[in-house]
N, C-alpha and C positions, 0 to 999 in steps of 0.2 A: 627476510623470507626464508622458509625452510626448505631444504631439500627433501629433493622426493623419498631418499633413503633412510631421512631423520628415524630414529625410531619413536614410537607412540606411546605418550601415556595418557591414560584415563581415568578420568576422576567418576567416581564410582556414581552410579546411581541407586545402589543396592549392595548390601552388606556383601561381604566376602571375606575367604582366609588365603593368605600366603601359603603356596604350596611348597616352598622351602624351608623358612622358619615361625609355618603354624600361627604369627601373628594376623588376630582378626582386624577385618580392615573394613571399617564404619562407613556408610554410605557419607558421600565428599573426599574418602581416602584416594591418594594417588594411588596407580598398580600402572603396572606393564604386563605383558602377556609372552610369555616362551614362543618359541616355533611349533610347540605341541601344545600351546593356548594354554598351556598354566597360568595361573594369578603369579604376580612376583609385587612385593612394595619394593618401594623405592631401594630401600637400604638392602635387599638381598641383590637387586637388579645394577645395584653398583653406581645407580643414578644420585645417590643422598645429596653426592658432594657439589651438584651443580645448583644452578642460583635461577629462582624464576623470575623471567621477563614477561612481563603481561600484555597481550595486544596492545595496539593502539598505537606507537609511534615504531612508522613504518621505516624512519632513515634508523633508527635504534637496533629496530630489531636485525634490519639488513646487517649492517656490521657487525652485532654482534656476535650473529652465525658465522658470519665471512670468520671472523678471529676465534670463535669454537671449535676446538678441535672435535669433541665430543658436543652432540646435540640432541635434543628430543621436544618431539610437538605435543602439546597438550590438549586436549580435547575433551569436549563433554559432552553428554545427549542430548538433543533437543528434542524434547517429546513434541512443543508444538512445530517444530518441524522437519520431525525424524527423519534426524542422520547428526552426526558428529558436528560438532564446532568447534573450532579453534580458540582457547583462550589464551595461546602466546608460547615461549620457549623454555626451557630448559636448559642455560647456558654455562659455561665456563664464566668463575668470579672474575678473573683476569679478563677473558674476552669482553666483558661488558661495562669494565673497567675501563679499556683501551677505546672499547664505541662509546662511550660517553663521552669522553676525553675529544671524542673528534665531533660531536653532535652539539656538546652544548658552550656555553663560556666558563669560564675558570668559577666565576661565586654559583653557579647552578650547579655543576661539579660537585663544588662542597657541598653544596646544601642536598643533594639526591644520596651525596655518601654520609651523611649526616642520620640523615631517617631509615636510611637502611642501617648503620650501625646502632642505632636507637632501637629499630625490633627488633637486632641481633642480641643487643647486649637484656636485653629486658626477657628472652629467651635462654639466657643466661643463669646459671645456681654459680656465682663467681665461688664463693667458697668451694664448692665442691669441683669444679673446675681446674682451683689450684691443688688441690688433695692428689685429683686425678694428674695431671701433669708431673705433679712430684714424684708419683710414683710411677710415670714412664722414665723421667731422667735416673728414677735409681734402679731402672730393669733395663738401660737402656744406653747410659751413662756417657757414650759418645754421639748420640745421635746429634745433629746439627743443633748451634746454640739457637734456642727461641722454636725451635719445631716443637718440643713438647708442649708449648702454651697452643699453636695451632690444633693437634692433633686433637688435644683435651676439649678443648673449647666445638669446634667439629663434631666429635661422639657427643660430647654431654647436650647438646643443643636439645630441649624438652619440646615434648611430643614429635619429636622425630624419630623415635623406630631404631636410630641408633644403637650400637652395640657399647655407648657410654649408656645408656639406660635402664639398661637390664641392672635384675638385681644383683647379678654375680662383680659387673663393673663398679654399681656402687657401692660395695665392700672391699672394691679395689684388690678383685679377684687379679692373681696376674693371667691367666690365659685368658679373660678379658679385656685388660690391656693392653695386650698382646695382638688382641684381633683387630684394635682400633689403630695401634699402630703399622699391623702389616696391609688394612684398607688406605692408610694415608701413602706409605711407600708404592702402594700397586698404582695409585693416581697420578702420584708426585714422580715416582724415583725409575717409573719405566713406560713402555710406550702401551699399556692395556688401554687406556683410551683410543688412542690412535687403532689397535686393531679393533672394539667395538665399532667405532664409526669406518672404521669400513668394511662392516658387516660379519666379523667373525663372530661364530657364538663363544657364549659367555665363560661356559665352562674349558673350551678349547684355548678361549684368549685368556685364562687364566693358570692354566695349565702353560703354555707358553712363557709365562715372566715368574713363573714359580719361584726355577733359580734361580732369577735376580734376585729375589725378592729375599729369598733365604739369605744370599749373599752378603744385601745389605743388612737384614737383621743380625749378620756375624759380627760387621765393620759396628754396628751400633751398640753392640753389645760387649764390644771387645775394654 
């Protein structure tokens, strides 16, 4: 079940642009909306990296919010009958990693991580993938072993809006790069999730793990 402070995204019913980085956002595109009702996609709104759980299995969903650090409700319009609808979560991989693990038995386990690795990997340009990766461990060259294949694979994910998809990344621009790895550290390597869920804004909770965040780009780079 979602909390009532979850934040909201919506899937469009009508075209629209991202009022931070300009990308147009095709009616069925996910957005979120600011405090002063801006458009945000996903990947400006710092949402990209979570994983959706779609209605329907009510013991799933419960736990996997319970184990969500970060969360958000997804919704859409019902013209025939106008007002929002719930079509399911926006969770943490780990959290619904850990509710499944308590929901189902061990061969349905596999078989649920099976089909979701199946339209990850087919989502996937693996060459280009490894290219990008290669050239975070040579900008990057301490950062933890096997993070670089995470990070790469993360940005590069197609038709996600990512900052692996731009054309500057796929020329394996480095402040490209650079941006894909300092969104994996603000996730990973400090508590900015933890203040978006509990209601700071975006730019304040960003501003907040700055310095970690530079910190760790020192240690990674060193």
């Amino acid at each position: 079940m979602a909390k009532s402070d979850d934040i909201s995204v919506f899937i469009l019913s009508n075209d629209a642009v991202c009022s931070e980085c300009g990308r147009e956002l095709v009616r069925s595109a996910w957005m979120t909306l600011t405090p002063e009702k801006e458009v945000l996609c996903l990947a400006c709104a710092d949402l990209d990296h979570l994983i959706f759980l779609p209605a329907g299995d009510a013991a799933l969903t419960r736990r996997s919010r319970k184990y969500s650090t970060l969360a958000a409700l997804v919704v859409q319009w019902s013209r025939a009958r106008k007002r929002y609808e719930r079509q399911g979560l926006l969770v943490e991989a780990e959290a619904l990693d850990r509710a499944e693990q308590e929901c189902l038995a061990d061969s349905e386990v596999r078989e649920r991580r099976r089909e979701r690795e199946a339209v990850r990997r087919a989502a996937l340009d693996q060459t280009y993938v490894e290219s990008f990766a290669q050239r975070i461990r040579e900008l990057f060259p301490d950062c933890p072993a096997g993070r670089e294949q995470i990070i790469a694979e993360h940005a590069c994910l197609k038709y996600s809006g990512r900052v692996g998809r731009s054309a500057a990344a796929k020329d394996l621009d480095e402040a490209a790069v650079r941006l894909a790895v300092v969104a994996h550290i603000r996730h990973v390597e400090t508590n900015y999730d933890q203040l978006l869920a509990r209601g700071q804004a975006r730019r304040e909770a960003r501003a907040q793990v700055e310095a970690e965040i530079a910190r760790t780009l020192g240690r990674w780079s060193a």
